[in-house]
N, C-alpha and C positions, 0 to 999 in steps of 0.2 A: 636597585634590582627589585622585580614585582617578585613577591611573595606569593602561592595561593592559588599562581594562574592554572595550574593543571588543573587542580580540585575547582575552580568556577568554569572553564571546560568542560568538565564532564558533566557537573551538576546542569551547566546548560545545555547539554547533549542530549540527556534525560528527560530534563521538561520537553525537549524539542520531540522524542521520540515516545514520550506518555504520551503526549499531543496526536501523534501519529497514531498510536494506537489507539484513544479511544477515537478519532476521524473515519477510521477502519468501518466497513460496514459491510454487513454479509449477503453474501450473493452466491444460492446453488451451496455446494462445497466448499465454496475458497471466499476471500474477503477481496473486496475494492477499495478504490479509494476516492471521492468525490471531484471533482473540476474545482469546485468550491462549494464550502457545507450550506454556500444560501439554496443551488441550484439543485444539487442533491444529482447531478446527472452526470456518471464516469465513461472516465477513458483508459482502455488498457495501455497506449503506448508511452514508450520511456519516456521520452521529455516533456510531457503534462498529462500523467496519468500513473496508472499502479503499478507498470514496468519499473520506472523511476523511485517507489518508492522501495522495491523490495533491494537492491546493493545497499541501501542505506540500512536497512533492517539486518540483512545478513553482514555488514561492517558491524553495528552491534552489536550483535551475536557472536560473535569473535574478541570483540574487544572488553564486553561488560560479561559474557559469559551468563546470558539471562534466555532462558529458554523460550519464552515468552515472543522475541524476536525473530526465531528461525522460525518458531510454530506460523509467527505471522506471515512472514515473509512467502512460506511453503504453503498455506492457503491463499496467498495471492499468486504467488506462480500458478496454483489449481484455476484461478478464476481467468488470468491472462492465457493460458491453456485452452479454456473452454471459449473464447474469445476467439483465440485462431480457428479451432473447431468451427464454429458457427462460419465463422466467413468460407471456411474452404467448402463448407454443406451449403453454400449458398445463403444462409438465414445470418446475412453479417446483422449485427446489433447498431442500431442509430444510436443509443443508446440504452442506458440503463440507470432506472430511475426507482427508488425506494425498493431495491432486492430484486424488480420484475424488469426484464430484458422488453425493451419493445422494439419489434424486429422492422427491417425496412419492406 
């Protein structure tokens, strides 16, 4: 029988989601989250961008009870928010590169 495995679980859940937070980066009122920290250039949607990373943040925030989580989570909904925004005013974002939107 393994011994342990919850507690190296969770410890590895942690590192995984420090990770995520310092990746975090600020944009306007709310934070993003990079394609990759080489390119430095984000995408709001779910499956390779900041939509995806926030159920992962609000699953922490539930389960580790760390406020720090939801705060994140809720300034990246602010920032995936202003993302719809811009595309329905027409000024969709190509993207967004060190905090500055460059528009198409």
């Amino acid at each position: 029988m393994i011994t342990g495995a919850p507690d190296d679980a969770e410890t590895l859940a942690v590192g995984a989601l420090e990770w995520l937070l310092k990746a975090a980066r600020d944009v306007d009122d709310g934070l993003t989250w990079p394609n990759t920290l080489a390119d430095g250039k984000f995408n709001p949607t779910l499956y390779n961008g900041t939509s995806g990373v926030l159920p992962a943040l609000l699953d922490a925030w539930r389960y580790f009870a760390d406020d720090r989580y939801a705060d994140s989570a809720l300034r990246g909904a602010r920032s995936v928010a202003d993302a719809v925004d811009d595309r329905r005013s027409g000024q969709a974002p190509i993207a967004v590169k060190a905090g500055v939107r460059a528009m198409s």
